[in-house]
C-alpha positions as CSV (number, residue, x, y, z in Angstrom):
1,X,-6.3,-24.1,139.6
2,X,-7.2,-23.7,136.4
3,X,-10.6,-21.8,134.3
4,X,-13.0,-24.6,134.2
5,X,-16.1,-25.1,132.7
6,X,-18.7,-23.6,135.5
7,X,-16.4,-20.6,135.4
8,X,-16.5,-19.8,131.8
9,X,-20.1,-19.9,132.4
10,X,-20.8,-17.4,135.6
11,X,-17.9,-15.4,133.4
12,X,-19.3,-15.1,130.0
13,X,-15.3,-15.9,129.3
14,X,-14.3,-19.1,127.6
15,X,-10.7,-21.0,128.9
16,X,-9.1,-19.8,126.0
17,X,-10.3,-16.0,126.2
18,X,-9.3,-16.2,130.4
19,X,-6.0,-17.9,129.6
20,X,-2.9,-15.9,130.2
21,X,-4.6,-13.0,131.7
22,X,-4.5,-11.7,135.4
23,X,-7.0,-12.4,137.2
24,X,-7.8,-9.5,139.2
25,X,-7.2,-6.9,136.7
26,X,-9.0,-8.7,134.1
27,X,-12.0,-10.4,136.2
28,X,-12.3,-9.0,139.9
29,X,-14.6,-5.8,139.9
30,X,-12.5,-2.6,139.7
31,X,-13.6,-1.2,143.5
32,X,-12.4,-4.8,144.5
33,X,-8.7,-5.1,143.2
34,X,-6.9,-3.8,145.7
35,X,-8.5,-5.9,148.7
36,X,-8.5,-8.9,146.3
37,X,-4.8,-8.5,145.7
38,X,-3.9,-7.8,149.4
39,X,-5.9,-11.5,150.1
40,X,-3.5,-13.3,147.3
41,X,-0.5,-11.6,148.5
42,X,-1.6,-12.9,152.0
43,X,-3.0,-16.1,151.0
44,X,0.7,-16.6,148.9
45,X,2.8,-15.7,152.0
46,X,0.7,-18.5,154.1
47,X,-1.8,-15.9,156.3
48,X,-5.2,-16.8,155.6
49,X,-8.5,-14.9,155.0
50,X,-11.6,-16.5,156.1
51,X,-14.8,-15.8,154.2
52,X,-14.4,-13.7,151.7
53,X,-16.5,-13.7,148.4
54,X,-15.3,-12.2,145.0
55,X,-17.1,-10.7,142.7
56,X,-16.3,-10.7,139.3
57,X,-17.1,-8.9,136.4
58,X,-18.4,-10.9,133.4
59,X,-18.1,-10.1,129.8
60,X,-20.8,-8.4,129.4
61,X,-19.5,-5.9,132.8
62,X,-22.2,-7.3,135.0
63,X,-21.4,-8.5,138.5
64,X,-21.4,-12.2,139.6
């Protein structure tokens, strides 16, 4: 996937500002990371997680 355009503005980031940064450390809300990481590592090994909603943290450190 890529950073589009409805993402840059729930973020506050642009596509160039997101690009080549991780996401989790860079976007997902700090008490989040580690269950975030555990659901990609999951999801990238082919177990599923059902329902889960991120939260990230937009430029200006609010929470979406």
């Amino acid at each position: 996937n890529e950073w589009n355009n409805k993402t840059a503005e729930i973020t506050g980031f642009s596509r160039h500002e997101a690009f080549n940064k991780p996401l989790v450390s860079t976007f997902i809300k700090p008490n989040l990371r580690d269950n975030v990481q555990t659901i990609m590592k999951n999801a990238l090994n082919g177990k599923q997680t059902s329902n889960y909603e991120l939260e990230f943290e937009t430029k200006t450190k609010q929470t979406v």
